[in-house]
C-alpha positions in Angstrom: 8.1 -10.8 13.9 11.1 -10.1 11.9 11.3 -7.0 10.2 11.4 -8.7 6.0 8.1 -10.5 7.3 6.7 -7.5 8.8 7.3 -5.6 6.1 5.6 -8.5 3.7 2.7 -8.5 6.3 1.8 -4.7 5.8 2.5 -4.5 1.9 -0.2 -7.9 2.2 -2.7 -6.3 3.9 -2.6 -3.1 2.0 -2.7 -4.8 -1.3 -5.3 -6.5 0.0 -7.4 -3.3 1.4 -6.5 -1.7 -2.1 -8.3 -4.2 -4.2 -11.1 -4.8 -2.1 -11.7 -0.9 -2.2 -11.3 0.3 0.7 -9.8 3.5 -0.3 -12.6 3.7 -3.4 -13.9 6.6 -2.2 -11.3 8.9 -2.4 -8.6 7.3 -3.4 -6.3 8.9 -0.5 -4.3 6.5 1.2 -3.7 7.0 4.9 -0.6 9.5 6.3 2.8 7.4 6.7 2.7 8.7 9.9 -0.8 7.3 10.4 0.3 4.0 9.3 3.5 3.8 11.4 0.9 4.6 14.4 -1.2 2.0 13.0 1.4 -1.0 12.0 3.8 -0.1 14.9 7.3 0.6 13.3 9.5 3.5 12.0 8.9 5.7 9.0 12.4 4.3 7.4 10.7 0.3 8.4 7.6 1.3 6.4 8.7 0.4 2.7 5.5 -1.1 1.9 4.3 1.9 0.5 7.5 2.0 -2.2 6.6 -1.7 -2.9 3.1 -0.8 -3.8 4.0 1.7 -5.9 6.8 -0.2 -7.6 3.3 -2.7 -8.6 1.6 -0.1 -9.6 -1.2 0.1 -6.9 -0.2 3.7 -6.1 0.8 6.8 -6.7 2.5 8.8 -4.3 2.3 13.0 -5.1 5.0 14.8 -3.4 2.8 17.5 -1.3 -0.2 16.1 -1.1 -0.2 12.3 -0.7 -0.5 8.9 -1.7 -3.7 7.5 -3.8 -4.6 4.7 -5.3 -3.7 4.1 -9.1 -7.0 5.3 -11.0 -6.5 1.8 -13.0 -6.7 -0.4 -9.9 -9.5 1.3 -8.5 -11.3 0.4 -12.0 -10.4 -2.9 -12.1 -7.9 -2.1 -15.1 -4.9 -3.2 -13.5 -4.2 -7.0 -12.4 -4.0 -6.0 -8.8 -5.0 -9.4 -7.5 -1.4 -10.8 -9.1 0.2 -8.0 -7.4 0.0 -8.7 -4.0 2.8 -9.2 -2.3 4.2 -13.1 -1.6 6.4 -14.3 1.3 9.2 -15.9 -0.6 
């Protein structure tokens, strides 16, 4: 798979894990290191997590981690039009 479809792969399937609430219940995303374990490529490859939180699904906290936007996880954000398309 090439890397800009890899990339559009994982920012699609956490969007997708997002809005079906999958992190509800804390609202703490996974480590980046857990999700370079999990999707298989380098820190620098894994700019899904910038894309999310350039739509507004996250919020990443310098120290502690990254959550899910409080709006989103209320339904107050239009998350479903926010995830990702292959161009």
């Amino acid at each position: 798979m090439k890397n800009s479809s890899k990339h559009s792969a994982i920012s699609r399937q956490l969007a997708t894990e997002i809005i079906a609430g999958k992190f509800r219940l804390t609202g703490r995303l996974p480590s980046e290191a857990q999700f370079v374990k999990r999707f298989g490529v380098s820190r620098p490859r894994l700019r899904a997590l910038k894309d999310l939180q350039d739509q507004g699904l996250i919020e990443r906290r310098q120290g502690s981690g990254t959550y899910v936007r409080t709006e989103t996880a209320r339904g107050g954000h239009d998350a479903h039009s926010a995830i990702p398309q292959l161009a």
